[in-house]
C-alpha positions in Angstrom: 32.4 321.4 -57.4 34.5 318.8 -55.6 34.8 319.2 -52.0 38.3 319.9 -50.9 39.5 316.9 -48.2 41.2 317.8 -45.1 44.5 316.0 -43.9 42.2 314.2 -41.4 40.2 312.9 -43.7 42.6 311.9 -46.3 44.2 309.7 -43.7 41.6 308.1 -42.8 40.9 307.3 -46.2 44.0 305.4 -46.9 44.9 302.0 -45.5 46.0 300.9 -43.0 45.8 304.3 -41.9 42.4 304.1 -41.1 42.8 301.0 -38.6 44.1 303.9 -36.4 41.8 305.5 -33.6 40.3 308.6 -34.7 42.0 310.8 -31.9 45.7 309.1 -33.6 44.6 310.1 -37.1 43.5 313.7 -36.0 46.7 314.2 -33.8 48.7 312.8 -36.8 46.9 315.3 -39.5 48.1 317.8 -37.1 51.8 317.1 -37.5 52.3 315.8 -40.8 53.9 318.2 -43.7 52.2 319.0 -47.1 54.8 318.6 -49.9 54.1 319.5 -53.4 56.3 318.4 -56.5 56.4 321.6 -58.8 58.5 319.7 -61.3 59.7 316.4 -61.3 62.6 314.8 -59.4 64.2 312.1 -57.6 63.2 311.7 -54.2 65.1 308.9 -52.7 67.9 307.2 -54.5 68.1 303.0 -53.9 70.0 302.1 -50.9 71.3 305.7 -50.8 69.0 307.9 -49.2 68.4 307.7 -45.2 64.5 308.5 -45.1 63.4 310.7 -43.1 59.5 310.3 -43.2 57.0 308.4 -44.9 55.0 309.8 -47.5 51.1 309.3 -48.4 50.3 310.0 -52.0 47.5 312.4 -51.9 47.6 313.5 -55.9 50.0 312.6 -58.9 52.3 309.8 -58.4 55.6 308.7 -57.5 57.8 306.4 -59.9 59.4 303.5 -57.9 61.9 300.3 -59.1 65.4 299.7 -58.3 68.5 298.9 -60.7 70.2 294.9 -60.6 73.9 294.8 -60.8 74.1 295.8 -64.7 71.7 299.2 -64.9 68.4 297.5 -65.5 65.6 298.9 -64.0 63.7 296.2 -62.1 59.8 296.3 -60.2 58.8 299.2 -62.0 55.6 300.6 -59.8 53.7 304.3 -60.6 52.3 304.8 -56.9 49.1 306.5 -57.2 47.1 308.2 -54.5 46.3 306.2 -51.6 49.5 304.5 -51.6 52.8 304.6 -49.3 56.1 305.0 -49.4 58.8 304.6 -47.3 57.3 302.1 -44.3 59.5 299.1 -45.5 62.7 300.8 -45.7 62.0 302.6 -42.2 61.1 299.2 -41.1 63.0 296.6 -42.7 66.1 298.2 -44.8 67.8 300.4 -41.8 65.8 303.6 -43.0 67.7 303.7 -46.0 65.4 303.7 -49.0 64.7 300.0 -50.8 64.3 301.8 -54.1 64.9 304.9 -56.4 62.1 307.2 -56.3 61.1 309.7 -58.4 58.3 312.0 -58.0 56.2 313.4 -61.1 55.3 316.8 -61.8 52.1 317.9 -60.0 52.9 315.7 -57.3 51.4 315.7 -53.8 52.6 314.0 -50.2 51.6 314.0 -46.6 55.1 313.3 -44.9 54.8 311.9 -41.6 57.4 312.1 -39.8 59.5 308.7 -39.1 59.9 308.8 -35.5 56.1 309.4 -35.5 55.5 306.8 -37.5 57.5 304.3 -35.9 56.0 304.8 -32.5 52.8 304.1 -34.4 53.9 300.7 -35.2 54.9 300.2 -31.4 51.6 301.2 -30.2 49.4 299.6 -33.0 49.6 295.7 -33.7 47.2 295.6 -36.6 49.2 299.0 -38.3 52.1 297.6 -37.8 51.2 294.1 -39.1 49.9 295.8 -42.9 53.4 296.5 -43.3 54.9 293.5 -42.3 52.8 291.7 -44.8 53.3 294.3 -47.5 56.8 293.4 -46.9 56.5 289.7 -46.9 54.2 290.2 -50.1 57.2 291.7 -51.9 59.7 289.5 -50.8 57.6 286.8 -52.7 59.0 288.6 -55.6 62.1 287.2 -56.6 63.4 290.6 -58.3 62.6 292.2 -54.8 64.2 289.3 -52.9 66.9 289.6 -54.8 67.9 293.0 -54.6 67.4 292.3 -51.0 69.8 289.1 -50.7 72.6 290.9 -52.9 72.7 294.1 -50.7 76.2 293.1 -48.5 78.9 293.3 -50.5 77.7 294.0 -54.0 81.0 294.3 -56.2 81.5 290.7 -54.4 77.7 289.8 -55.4 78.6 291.2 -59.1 81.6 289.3 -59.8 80.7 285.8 -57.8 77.2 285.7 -58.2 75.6 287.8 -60.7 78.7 287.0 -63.4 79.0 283.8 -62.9 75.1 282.4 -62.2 73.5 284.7 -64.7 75.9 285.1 -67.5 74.3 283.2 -70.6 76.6 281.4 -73.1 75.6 284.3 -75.1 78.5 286.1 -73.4 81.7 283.9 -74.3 83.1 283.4 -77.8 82.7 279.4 -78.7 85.0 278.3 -80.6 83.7 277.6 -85.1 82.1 274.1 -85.1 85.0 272.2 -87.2 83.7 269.1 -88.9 83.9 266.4 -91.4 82.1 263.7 -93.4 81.7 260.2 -91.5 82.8 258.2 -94.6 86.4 259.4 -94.6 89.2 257.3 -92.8 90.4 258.4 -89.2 93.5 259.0 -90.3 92.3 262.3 -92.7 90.2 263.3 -89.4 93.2 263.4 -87.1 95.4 265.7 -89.8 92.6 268.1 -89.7 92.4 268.2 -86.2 96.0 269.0 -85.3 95.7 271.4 -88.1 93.1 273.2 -87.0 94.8 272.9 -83.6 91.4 271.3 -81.8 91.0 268.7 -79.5 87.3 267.5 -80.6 86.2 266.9 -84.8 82.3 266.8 -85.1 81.5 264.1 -88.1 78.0 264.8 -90.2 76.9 264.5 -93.7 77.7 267.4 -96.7 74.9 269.5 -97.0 73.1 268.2 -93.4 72.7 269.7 -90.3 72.9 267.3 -88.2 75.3 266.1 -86.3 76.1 262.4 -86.4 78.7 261.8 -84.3 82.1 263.5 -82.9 86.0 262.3 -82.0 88.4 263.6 -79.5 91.8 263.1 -78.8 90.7 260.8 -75.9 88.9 258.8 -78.9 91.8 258.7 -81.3 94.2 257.1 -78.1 92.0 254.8 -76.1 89.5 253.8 -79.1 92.1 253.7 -81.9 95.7 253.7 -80.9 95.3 251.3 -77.5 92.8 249.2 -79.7 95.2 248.9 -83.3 92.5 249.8 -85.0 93.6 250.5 -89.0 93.8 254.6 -89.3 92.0 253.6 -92.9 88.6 252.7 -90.4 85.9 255.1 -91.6 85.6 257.7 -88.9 81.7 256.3 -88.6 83.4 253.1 -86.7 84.5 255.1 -84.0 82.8 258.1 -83.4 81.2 258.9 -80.1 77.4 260.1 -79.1 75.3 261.0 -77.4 75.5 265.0 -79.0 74.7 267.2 -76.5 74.0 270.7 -77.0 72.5 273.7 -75.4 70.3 277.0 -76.4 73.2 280.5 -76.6 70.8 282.1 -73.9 70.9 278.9 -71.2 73.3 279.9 -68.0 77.1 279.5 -67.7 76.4 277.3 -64.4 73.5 274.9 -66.3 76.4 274.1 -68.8 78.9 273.3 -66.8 76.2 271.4 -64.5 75.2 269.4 -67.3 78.6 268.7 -68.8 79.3 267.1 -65.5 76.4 264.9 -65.1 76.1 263.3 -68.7 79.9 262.8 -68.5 81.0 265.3 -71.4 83.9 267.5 -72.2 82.7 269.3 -75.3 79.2 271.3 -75.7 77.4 272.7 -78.8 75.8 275.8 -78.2 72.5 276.7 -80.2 72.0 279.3 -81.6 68.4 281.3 -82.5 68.0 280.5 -86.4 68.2 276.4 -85.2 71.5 275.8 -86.1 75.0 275.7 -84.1 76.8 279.1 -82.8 79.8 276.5 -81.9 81.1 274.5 -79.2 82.5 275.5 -76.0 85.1 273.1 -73.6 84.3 272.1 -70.0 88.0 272.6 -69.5 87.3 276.2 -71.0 84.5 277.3 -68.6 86.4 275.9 -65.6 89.5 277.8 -66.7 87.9 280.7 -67.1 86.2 280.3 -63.4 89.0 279.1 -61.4 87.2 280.7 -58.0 84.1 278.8 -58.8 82.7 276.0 -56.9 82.4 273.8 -60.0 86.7 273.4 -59.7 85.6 271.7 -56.4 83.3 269.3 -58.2 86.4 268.4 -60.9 88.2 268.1 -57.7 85.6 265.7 -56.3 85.9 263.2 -59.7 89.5 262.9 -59.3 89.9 261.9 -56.0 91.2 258.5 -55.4 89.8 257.1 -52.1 87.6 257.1 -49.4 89.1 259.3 -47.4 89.7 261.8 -50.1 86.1 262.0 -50.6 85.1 262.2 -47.0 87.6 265.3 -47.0 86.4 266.9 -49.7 82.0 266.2 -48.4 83.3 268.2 -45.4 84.6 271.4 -47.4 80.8 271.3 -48.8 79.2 273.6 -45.8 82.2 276.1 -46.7 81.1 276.7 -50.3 77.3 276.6 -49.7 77.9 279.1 -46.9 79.8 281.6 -49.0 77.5 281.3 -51.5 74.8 281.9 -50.5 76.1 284.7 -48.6 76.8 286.7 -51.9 73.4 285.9 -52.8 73.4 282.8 -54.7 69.9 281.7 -55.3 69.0 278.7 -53.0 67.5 276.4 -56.1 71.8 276.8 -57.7 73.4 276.1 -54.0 71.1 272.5 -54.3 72.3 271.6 -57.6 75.9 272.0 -56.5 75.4 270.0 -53.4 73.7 267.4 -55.1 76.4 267.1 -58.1 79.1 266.8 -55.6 76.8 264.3 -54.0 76.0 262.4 -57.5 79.9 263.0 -58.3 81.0 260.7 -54.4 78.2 258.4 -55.5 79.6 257.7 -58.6 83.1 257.1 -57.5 82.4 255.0 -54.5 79.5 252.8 -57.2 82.4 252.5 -59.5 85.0 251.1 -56.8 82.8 249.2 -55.3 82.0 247.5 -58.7 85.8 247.2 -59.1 85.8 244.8 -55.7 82.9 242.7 -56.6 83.5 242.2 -59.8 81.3 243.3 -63.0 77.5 242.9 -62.5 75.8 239.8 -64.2 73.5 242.1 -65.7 72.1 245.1 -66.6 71.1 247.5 -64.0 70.2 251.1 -62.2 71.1 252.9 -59.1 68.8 255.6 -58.2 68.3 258.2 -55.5 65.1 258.6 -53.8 63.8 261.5 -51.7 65.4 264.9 -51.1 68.6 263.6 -52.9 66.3 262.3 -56.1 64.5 265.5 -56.4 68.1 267.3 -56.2 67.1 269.1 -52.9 69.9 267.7 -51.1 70.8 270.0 -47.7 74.0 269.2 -45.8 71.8 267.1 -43.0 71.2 264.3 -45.3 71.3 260.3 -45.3 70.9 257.8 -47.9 67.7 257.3 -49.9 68.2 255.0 -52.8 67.1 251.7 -54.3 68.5 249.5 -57.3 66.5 247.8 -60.5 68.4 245.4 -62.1 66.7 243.3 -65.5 64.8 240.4 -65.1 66.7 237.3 -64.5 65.9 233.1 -65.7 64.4 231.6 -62.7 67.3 229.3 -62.3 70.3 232.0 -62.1 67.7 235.0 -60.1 69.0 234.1 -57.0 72.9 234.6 -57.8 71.9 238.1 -59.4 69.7 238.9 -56.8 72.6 238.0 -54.2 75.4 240.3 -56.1 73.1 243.3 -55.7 72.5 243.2 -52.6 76.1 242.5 -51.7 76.9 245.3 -53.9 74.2 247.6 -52.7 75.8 247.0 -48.7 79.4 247.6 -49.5 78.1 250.8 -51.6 76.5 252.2 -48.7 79.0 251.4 -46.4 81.3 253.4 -47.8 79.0 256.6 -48.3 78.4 256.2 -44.8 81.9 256.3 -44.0 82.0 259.7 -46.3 79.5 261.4 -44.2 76.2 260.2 -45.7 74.0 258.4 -43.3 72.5 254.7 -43.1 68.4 256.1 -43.5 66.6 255.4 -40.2 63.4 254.8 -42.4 65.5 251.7 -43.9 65.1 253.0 -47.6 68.0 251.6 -49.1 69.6 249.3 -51.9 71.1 247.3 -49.2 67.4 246.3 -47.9 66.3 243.9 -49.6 62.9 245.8 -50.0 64.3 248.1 -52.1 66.5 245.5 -54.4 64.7 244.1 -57.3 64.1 243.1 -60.5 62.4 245.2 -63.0 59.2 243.4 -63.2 59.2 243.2 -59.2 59.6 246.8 -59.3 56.2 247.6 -61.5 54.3 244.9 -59.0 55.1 247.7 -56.1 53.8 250.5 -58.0 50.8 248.7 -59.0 50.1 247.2 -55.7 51.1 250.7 -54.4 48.6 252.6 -56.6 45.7 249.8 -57.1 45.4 249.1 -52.8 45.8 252.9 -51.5 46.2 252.8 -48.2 48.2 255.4 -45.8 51.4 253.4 -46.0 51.5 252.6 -49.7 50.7 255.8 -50.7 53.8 256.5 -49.0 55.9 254.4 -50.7 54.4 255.5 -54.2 55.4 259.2 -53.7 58.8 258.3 -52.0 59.7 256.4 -55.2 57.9 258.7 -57.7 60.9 260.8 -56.6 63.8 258.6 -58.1 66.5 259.7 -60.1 69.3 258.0 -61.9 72.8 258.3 -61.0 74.0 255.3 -62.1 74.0 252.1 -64.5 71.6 251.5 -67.5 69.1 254.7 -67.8 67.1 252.8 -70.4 65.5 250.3 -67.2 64.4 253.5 -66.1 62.9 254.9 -68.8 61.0 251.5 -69.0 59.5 251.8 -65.3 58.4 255.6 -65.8 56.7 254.4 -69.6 54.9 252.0 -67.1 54.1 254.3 -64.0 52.7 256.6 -67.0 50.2 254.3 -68.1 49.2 253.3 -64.9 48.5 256.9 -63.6 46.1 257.5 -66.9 43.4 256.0 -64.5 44.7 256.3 -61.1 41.3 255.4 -58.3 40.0 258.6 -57.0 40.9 257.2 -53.4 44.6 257.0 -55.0 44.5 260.9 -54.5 42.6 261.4 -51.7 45.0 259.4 -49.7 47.6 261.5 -51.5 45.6 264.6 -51.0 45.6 263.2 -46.9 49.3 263.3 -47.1 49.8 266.7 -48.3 47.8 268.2 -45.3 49.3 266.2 -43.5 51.7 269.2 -41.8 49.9 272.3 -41.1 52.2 275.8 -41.4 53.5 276.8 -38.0 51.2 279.8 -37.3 49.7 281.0 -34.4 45.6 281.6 -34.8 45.3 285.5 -35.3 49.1 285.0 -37.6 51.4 286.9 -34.8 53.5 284.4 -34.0 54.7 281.0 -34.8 54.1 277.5 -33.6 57.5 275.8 -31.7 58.0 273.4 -29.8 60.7 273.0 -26.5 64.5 272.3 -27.5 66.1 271.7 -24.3 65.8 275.2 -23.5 64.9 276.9 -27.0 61.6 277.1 -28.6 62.2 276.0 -32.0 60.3 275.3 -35.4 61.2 272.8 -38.0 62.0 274.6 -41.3 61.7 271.0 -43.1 58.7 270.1 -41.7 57.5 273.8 -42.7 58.5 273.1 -46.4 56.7 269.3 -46.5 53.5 271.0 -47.5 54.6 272.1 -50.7 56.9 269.7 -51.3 53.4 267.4 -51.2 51.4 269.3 -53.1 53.7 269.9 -56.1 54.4 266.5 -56.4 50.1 265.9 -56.1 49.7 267.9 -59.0 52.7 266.7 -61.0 51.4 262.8 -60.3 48.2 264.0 -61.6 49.0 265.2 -64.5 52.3 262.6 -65.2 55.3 265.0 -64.8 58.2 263.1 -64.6 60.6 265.8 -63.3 61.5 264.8 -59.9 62.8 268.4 -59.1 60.1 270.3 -57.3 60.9 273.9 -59.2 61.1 272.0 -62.0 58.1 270.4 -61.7 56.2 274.2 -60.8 57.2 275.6 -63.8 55.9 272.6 -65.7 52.5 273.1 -64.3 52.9 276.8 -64.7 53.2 276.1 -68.8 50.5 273.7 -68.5 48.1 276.7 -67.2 47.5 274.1 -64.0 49.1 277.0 -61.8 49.1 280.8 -62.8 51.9 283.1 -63.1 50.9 284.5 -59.6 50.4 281.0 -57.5 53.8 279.8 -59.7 56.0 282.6 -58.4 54.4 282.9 -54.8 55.3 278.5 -54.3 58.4 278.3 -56.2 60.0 281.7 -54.2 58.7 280.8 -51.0 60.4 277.1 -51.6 63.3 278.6 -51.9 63.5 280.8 -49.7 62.9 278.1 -46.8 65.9 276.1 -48.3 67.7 278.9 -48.0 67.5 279.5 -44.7 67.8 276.1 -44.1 71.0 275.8 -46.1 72.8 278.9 -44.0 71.4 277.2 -40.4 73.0 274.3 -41.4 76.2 275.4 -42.8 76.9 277.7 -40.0 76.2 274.8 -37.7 78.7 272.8 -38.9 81.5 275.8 -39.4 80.7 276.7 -35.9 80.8 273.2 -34.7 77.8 273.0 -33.1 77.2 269.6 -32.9 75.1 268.1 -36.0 73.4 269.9 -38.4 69.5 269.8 -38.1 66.6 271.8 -39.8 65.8 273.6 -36.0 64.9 277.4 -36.4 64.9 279.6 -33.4 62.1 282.2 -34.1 63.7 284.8 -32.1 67.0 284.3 -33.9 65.4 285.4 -37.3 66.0 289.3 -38.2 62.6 291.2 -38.7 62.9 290.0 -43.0 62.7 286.5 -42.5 60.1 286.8 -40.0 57.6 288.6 -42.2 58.6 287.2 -45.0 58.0 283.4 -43.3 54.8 284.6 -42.2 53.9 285.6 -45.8 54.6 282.4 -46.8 52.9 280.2 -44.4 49.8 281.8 -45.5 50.5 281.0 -49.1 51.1 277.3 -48.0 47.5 277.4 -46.3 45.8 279.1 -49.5 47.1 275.9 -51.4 46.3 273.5 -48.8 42.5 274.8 -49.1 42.7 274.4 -53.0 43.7 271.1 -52.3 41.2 270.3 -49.7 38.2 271.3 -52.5 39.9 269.9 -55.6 40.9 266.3 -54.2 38.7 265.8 -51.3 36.1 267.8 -51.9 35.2 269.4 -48.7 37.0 272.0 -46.7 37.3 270.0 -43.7 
């Protein structure tokens, strides 16, 4: 016969419950109630009910998630005996209960009180400290952090952010894929196009599926019309490529991303069976979002000067602001900051090439660093570095020359928009980082053959480049040969590498109370990007190692997540504590610069975080250090 436990002695039996002196937990058995659930109900409706106690689950269970923005049911727990409810929404979520809760039949609680409880958080470090890490646990989660992030305003969330950012092309109606055979002449293809009333023809073969080819109104007048080319000319002579398509379950905001960076107006939308569900308009999507920032960006490509563009950089901290304030994922606020960023690039490249005169050659800009990996925040300055083909000895010199003229005005100019000269010198317009395309694979292989501090350095700066403008295909070429030279890197190639991902340890405090700052005049401050260096390092480690070429460092996670390098656990706990640094550091520096508070900078004030961000940075830290010991064993083989 099983011996029936008394209140005293089921608290102590549940953690952290039992951290508490033994007068606490017999003072506390004295005062808590005994509820049992003859049927089963709802306890505590999400974001609804005000809690009142916190219950310990002595028999059945209670059923916990919470709904999203459309009904779904999200972080679906059963709570079995031993565990708690209610401490995080006392604590964290103004009493108000975090999630819907429903208690099964046969059901039994000890409520304790909350003011009781809470004075046992004030009195208790170590009791107090369970549930701030249970917290921070969770809001590793990003369904949890979520529902967290999206809880001000959430008809404003809805409509802004949940609509518009996680939408699929599923959800709008593209228009039937109208096309014809390549062989027959332009003018045939232009009388089906005004019949059909369309602005874009695709062209492939009877009885094929692919797609050769497509022509657009912008074809038929600058290719055909400006050009007198005979309207007998097989439509094969003038069609356009590259085809670019997308899968019916990809988001609204990657399309329209990726419209704008491969320079497209017209996209063909997969659909599950392999074929095409039709083809949707960037004019379309934008149309249909008018409120979105992605007008801004088609703003940003038709602006016509320097000052223009210097104007429109400045609206930037207004966007990512409200954004992220409806709870747009951190990861989405970069890309848009870094298209507007490509999208100034771009136009400044282009006039600048329109002063100088074409370039003797074929060649690449590219963006290094935060800006290559499309992590750009609003404190930023320039990070990039030109390849142009190799040259005959006798006219290298003159080429050599143009760039680097070219490379100055070029950064002169996104200085004057608001992008700074790099005080580390890594720029085009140094002559360092201006080469040929053979000179280029001499670095790398001096970088990665001689591994020293310095070079090692330079190898993971420039393992982070990115095209944004000029001939892709002398890219492509360097990366074939960075990909055979890392098939047998030295092992003192990654130690040094391993070196410089410990370099920056996580701000914490010895027993993990309180953080490490340092004096800001007369603030004690951390750096949030020095805090997010770590990972940063260690992603791009394991994505040398195994030759992943994404520069992005989510991007890069998930690839090592599918390669079964990282498990679904370690993928989830980097990739959402990432981004929920950038985040903050995102909002610090917007609202610096709305506020006008002098430059922005990647200072956080500890006391100035509510009690979320706290816990939740604490949580995180400690993941950084559980990855920085994995590194320590895998690539230096010691602990020290």
């Amino acid at each position: 016969m099983a011996l029936v436990k008394s209140k005293e002695e089921l608290l102590a039996s549940v953690t952290p419950f039992n951290l508490l002196p033994e007068n606490e937990i017999r003072n506390l058995a004295g005062v808590v109630e005994d509820h049992v659930f003859k049927k089963e109900k709802i306890q505590y409706h999400q974001d609804y009910t005000k809690l009142k106690s916190v219950d310990v689950i002595v028999e059945g269970s209670y059923h916990v998630f919470f709904y999203d923005a459309e009904r779904n049911k999200k972080l679906i727990e059963e709570l079995e005996p031993g565990r708690v409810y209610g401490a995080m929404s006392i604590l964290f979520n103004k009493k108000r209960s975090i999630r819907t809760v429903v208690a099964r039949e046969g059901t039994r609680v000890l409520a304790i009180d909350r003011r009781t409880f809470v004075d046992l958080t004030a009195k208790y470090d170590d009791f107090a400290r369970f549930f701030s890490s249970e917290f921070g646990s969770y809001m590793m989660l990003e369904d949890f952090a979520s529902a967290m992030r999206g809880k001000k305003n959430e008809m404003e969330n809805y409509v802004a952010s949940d609509h518009f950012f996680t939408k699929t092309l599923k959800s709008i109606q593209p228009r039937p894929l109208i096309t014809c055979s390549p062989d027959i002449p332009i003018h045939e293809a232009a009388r089906i196009m005004t019949k059909q009333r369309i602005s874009c023809i695709f062209v492939k073969k009877k009885g094929e599926e692919s797609i050769l080819g497509f022509i657009t109104d912008i074809t038929l007048r600058e290719d055909v019309v400006a050009e007198e080319v005979p309207y007998n000319t097989p439509v094969s002579g003038i069609m356009e490529n590259p085809i670019v398509s997308l899968p019916e379950d990809a988001l609204i905001y990657e399309a329209i991303l990726l419209m704008f960076r491969a320079k497209i107006r017209y996209l063909l939308v997969e659909n599950s069976d392999g074929g095409y569900a039709g083809v949707i308009s960037r004019n379309k999507l934008l149309t249909d979002h008018a409120s979105s920032p992605f007008v801004f960006i088609q703003s940003v490509k038709l602006a016509v000067s320097l000052d223009e563009l210097r104007r429109k950089w400045n609206r930037v901290p207004d966007i990512v602001y409200q954004q992220l304030s409806r709870g747009v994922r951190a990861e989405i606020v970069n890309q848009l900051v870094t298209t507007v960023s490509d999208s100034i690039a771009q136009k400044i490249i282009e006039s600048s090439i329109e002063e100088k005169g074409p370039p003797p050659c074929r060649f690449v800009f590219m963006a290094l660093g935060s800006e290559g990996r499309k992590e750009q925040t609003l404190k930023t300055d320039q990070d990039n570095a030109i390849i142009y083909e190799d040259q005959p000895e006798d006219s290298d010199e003159a080429v050599r020359n143009y760039f680097l003229d070219l490379a100055t005005l070029i950064s002169e100019k996104l200085n004057y928009v608001g992008f700074n000269f790099c005080t580390g010198g890594y720029m085009a317009k140094n002559p360092k980082w201006n080469h040929s395309l053979s000179h280029w694979k001499k670095n790398y292989h001096r970088w990665i053959s001689e591994p020293q501090p310095e070079s090692v350095m330079n190898y993971s700066t420039f393992f982070d480049c990115r095209h944004i403008y000029g001939d892709r295909t002398l890219m492509v070429d360097l990366r074939d040969y960075l990909n055979d030279q890392l098939e047998t890197p030295s092992s003192m190639f990654f130690y040094q590498l391993a070196n410089n991902a410990l370099q920056y340890e996580p701000p914490l405090t010895f027993f993990l109370k309180n953080f490490k700052t340092f004096s800001r005049g007369e603030q004690e401050v951390l750096d949030i990007k020095k805090a997010m260096t770590p990972i940063v390092d260690l992603v791009r480690l394991y994505a040398l190692r195994y030759r992943i070429f994404n520069t992005n460092t989510g991007e890069r996670l998930k690839e090592l997540y599918e390669m079964d390098v990282f498990n679904k656990d370690e993928y989830y706990e980097l990739r959402q504590g990432y981004y929920y640094m950038m985040a903050l550091r995102l909002k610090r520096q917007a609202k610096n610069i709305i506020r006008r508070q002098g430059e922005p900078n990647n200072l956080l004030e500890p006391k100035s975080l509510t009690k979320i961000e706290q816990v939740t940075l604490k949580e995180i830290f400690k993941v950084i250090e559980k990855f920085q010991l994995k590194i320590k064993i895998e690539f230096k083989g010691s602990l020290r």
